[in-house]
N, C-alpha and C positions, 0 to 999 in steps of 0.2 A: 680418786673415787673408789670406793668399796666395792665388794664382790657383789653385796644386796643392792644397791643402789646400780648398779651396771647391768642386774637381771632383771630389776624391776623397768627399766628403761628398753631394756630388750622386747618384752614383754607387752608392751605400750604399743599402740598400730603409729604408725607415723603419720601428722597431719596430710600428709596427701593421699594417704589412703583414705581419712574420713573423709575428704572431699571428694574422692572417688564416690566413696558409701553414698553421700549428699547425693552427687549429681546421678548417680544409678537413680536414688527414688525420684527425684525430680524428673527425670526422663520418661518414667515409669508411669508418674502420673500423669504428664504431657500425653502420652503415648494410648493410655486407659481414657481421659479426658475424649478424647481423639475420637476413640474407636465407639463412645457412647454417643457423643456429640454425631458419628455417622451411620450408629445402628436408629438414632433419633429420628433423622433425616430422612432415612432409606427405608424404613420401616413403619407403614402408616400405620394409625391411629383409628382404631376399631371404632364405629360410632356405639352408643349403644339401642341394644336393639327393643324391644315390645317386652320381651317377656323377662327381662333385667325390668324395666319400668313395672311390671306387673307384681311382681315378685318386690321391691320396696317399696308398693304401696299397700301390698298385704302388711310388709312390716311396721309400715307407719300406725294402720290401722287397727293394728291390737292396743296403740297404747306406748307412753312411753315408761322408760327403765322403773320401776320402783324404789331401786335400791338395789343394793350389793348385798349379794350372800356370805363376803368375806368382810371379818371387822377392819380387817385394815384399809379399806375402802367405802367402808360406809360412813356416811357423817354422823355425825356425835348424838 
């Protein structure tokens, strides 16, 4: 085996280090998954109230969108 060929393999993580890598993120998301799925739970759910309702049906009521002021969003 060559000098280049013996540093380039040095160089190289070892497959069980990427499986290390793998299973760290996978944990990671388990773990995040987890903590959202419990702030979900544990953290109610705001009704909305009168003046959110008031406030979109002023918006409704001007009317809707005309169009886009940018070309690249407007239709042809």
């Amino acid at each position: 085996m060559s000098d280049r060929v013996a540093r380039i393999r040095a160089r190289r993580p070892s497959p069980h280090r990427r499986l290390m890598r793998l299973g760290t993120c996978v944990l990671l998301a388990v773990v995040s998954a987890g903590l959202g799925l419990g702030l979900r739970l544990a953290v109610p759910v705001t009704p909305v109230d009168a003046s959110f309702r008031e406030v979109m049906r002023l918006y409704q009521s001007q009317g809707g969108a005309e169009g886009s002021n940018m070309a690249e969003t407007s239709s042809p």
